[in-house]
C-alpha positions in Angstrom: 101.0 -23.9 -30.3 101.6 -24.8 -33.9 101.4 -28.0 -35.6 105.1 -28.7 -35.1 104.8 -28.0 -31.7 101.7 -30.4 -30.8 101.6 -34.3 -30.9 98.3 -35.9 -31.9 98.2 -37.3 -28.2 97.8 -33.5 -26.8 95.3 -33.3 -29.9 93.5 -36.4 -28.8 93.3 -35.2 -25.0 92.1 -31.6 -26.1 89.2 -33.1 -27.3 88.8 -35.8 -25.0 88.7 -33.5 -22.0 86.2 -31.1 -23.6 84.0 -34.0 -23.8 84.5 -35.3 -20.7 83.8 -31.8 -19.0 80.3 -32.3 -20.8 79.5 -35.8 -20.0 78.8 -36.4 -23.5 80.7 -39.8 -24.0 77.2 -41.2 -24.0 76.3 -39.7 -27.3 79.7 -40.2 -28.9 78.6 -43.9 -30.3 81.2 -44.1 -33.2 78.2 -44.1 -35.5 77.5 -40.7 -34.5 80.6 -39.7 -34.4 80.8 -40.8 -38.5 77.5 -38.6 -39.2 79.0 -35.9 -37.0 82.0 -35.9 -39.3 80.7 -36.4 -42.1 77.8 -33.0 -41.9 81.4 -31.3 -41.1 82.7 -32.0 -44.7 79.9 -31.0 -46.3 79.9 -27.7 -44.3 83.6 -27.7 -45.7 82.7 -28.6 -49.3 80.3 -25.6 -49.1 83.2 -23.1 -49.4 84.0 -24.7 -52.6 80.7 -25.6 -54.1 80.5 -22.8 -56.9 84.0 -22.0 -57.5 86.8 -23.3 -59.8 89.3 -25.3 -59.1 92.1 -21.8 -59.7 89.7 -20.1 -57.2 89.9 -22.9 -54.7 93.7 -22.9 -54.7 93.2 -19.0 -53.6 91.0 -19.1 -50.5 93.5 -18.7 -48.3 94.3 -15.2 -49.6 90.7 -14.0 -48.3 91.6 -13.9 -44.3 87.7 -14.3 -43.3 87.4 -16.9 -45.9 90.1 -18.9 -44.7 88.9 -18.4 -40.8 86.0 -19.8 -41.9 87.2 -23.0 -44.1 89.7 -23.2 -40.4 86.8 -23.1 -38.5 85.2 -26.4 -40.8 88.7 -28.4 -40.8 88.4 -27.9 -36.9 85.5 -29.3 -36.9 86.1 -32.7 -39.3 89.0 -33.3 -37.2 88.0 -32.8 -33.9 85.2 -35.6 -34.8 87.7 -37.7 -36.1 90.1 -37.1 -32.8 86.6 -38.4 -30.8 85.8 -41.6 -33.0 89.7 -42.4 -32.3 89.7 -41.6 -28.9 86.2 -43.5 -28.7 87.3 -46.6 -30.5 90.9 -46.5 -28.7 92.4 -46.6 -32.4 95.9 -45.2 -32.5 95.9 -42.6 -35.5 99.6 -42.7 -36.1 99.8 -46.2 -36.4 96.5 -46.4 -39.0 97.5 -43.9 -40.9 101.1 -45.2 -41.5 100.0 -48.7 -42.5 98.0 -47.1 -44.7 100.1 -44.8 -46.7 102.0 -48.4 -47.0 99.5 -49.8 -48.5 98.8 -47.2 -50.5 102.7 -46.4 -52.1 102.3 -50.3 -53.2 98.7 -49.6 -54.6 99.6 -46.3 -56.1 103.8 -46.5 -56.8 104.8 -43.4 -57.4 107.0 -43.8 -60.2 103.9 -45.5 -62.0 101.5 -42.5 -60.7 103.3 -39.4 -60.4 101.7 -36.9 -62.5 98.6 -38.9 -62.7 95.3 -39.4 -61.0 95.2 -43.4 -62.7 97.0 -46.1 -64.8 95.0 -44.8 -68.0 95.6 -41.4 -67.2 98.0 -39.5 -69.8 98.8 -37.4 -67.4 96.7 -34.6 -68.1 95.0 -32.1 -65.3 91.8 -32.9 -66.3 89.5 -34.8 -63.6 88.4 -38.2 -64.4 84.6 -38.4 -66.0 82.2 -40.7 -64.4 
Protein backbone atom coordinates (compact mmCIF):
# COMPACT_ATOMS: atom_id res chain seq x y z
CA UNK A 1 0.00 0.00 0.00
CA UNK A 2 1.28 3.41 -0.68
CA UNK A 3 1.57 6.38 1.38
CA UNK A 4 -1.85 7.67 0.30
CA UNK A 5 -3.29 4.66 0.98
CA UNK A 6 -2.05 4.15 4.67
CA UNK A 7 -2.92 6.30 7.87
CA UNK A 8 -0.25 6.77 10.42
CA UNK A 9 -2.56 4.65 12.84
CA UNK A 10 -2.05 1.43 10.52
CA UNK A 11 1.67 2.73 10.55
CA UNK A 12 1.64 2.94 14.36
CA UNK A 13 -0.03 -0.67 14.74
CA UNK A 14 2.54 -2.25 12.09
CA UNK A 15 5.08 -1.47 14.39
CA UNK A 16 3.43 -1.92 17.52
CA UNK A 17 2.45 -5.53 16.67
CA UNK A 18 5.88 -6.47 15.51
CA UNK A 19 6.95 -5.56 18.87
CA UNK A 20 4.49 -7.06 20.73
CA UNK A 21 5.00 -10.44 18.85
CA UNK A 22 8.64 -10.04 20.44
CA UNK A 23 7.90 -9.02 23.83
CA UNK A 24 10.22 -6.27 23.56
CA UNK A 25 8.05 -3.35 25.13
CA UNK A 26 10.40 -3.91 28.01
CA UNK A 27 13.37 -2.48 26.18
CA UNK A 28 11.50 0.14 24.34
CA UNK A 29 12.10 2.91 27.40
CA UNK A 30 11.60 6.12 25.26
CA UNK A 31 15.28 6.86 26.03
CA UNK A 32 16.22 3.89 24.02
CA UNK A 33 14.02 4.39 21.67
CA UNK A 34 15.83 8.19 21.15
CA UNK A 35 19.38 6.45 20.82
CA UNK A 36 17.69 3.79 18.61
CA UNK A 37 16.63 6.65 16.35
CA UNK A 38 19.06 8.52 16.47
CA UNK A 39 22.13 5.56 15.35
CA UNK A 40 19.42 5.29 12.36
CA UNK A 41 20.17 8.87 11.11
CA UNK A 42 23.53 8.54 11.27
CA UNK A 43 23.29 5.24 9.20
CA UNK A 44 21.20 7.62 6.94
CA UNK A 45 23.66 10.50 6.90
CA UNK A 46 26.31 7.89 5.77
CA UNK A 47 24.82 7.84 2.23
CA UNK A 48 25.53 11.39 2.10
CA UNK A 49 28.75 11.80 3.94
CA UNK A 50 31.19 12.45 0.90
CA UNK A 51 29.05 13.65 -1.73
CA UNK A 52 27.70 17.10 -2.87
CA UNK A 53 24.84 18.57 -2.27
CA UNK A 54 24.00 18.13 -6.72
CA UNK A 55 24.92 14.48 -5.99
CA UNK A 56 22.59 14.12 -3.10
CA UNK A 57 19.62 15.43 -4.99
CA UNK A 58 20.42 12.32 -7.55
CA UNK A 59 20.35 9.23 -5.30
CA UNK A 60 17.36 8.25 -6.14
CA UNK A 61 18.34 7.63 -9.74
CA UNK A 62 20.75 4.71 -8.44
CA UNK A 63 17.92 1.88 -7.67
CA UNK A 64 20.30 0.00 -5.08
CA UNK A 65 21.27 3.22 -3.68
CA UNK A 66 17.90 4.39 -3.04
CA UNK A 67 16.83 0.76 -1.57
CA UNK A 68 19.37 1.34 0.67
CA UNK A 69 18.77 5.14 1.84
CA UNK A 70 14.67 3.33 1.93
CA UNK A 71 15.89 0.77 3.97
CA UNK A 72 17.53 3.72 6.61
CA UNK A 73 14.26 6.11 6.44
CA UNK A 74 12.46 2.73 7.52
CA UNK A 75 14.38 2.47 10.11
CA UNK A 76 14.31 6.37 11.65
CA UNK A 77 10.69 6.06 11.35
CA UNK A 78 9.78 2.91 12.64
CA UNK A 79 11.72 4.14 15.92
CA UNK A 80 9.88 7.17 15.89
CA UNK A 81 6.36 5.14 15.30
CA UNK A 82 7.58 3.09 18.76
CA UNK A 83 8.64 6.23 20.97
CA UNK A 84 4.96 7.51 19.87
CA UNK A 85 3.25 4.49 20.37
CA UNK A 86 5.35 4.12 23.71
CA UNK A 87 4.65 7.56 25.05
CA UNK A 88 0.93 7.41 23.69
CA UNK A 89 1.78 10.86 21.88
CA UNK A 90 -0.61 11.43 18.91
CA UNK A 91 1.79 12.26 15.81
CA UNK A 92 -0.73 14.06 13.82
CA UNK A 93 -1.76 16.32 16.44
CA UNK A 94 2.23 17.26 17.39
CA UNK A 95 3.15 17.64 14.27
CA UNK A 96 0.39 20.04 13.30
CA UNK A 97 0.77 22.37 16.33
CA UNK A 98 4.07 22.40 15.33
CA UNK A 99 4.20 23.43 11.77
CA UNK A 100 1.83 26.35 13.55
CA UNK A 101 4.23 27.32 15.48
CA UNK A 102 6.63 27.24 13.09
CA UNK A 103 4.70 29.40 9.91
CA UNK A 104 4.60 32.19 12.91
CA UNK A 105 8.37 31.58 13.70
CA UNK A 106 9.36 31.29 10.13
CA UNK A 107 6.39 33.39 7.89
CA UNK A 108 6.81 32.58 4.71
CA UNK A 109 6.52 35.70 3.00
CA UNK A 110 9.50 36.91 5.36
CA UNK A 111 11.50 33.43 4.62
CA UNK A 112 10.72 32.18 1.36
CA UNK A 113 13.89 31.80 -0.54
CA UNK A 114 15.88 31.95 2.55
CA UNK A 115 17.32 29.77 5.27
CA UNK A 116 17.34 33.18 7.91
CA UNK A 117 16.36 36.91 8.49
CA UNK A 118 20.04 37.90 7.40
CA UNK A 119 20.03 35.65 4.69
CA UNK A 120 20.07 37.51 1.06
CA UNK A 121 18.75 34.78 -0.22
CA UNK A 122 21.56 33.07 -1.63
CA UNK A 123 21.99 28.99 -1.85
CA UNK A 124 24.80 29.02 0.11
CA UNK A 125 24.58 27.17 3.68
CA UNK A 126 25.00 29.28 6.73
CA UNK A 127 28.76 29.26 8.24
CA UNK A 128 29.13 28.48 11.82
Amino acid sequence: MSDAETTVAELRELVQRFVAERDWHRFHAPKNLAMSMAIEAAELMEHFQWITTDASRRVGEEESKLVAIGEEIADVLCYLLAMANELDLDISTTVRRKMERNAAKYPAEEYRGRYGPDDPGTSAPPVA
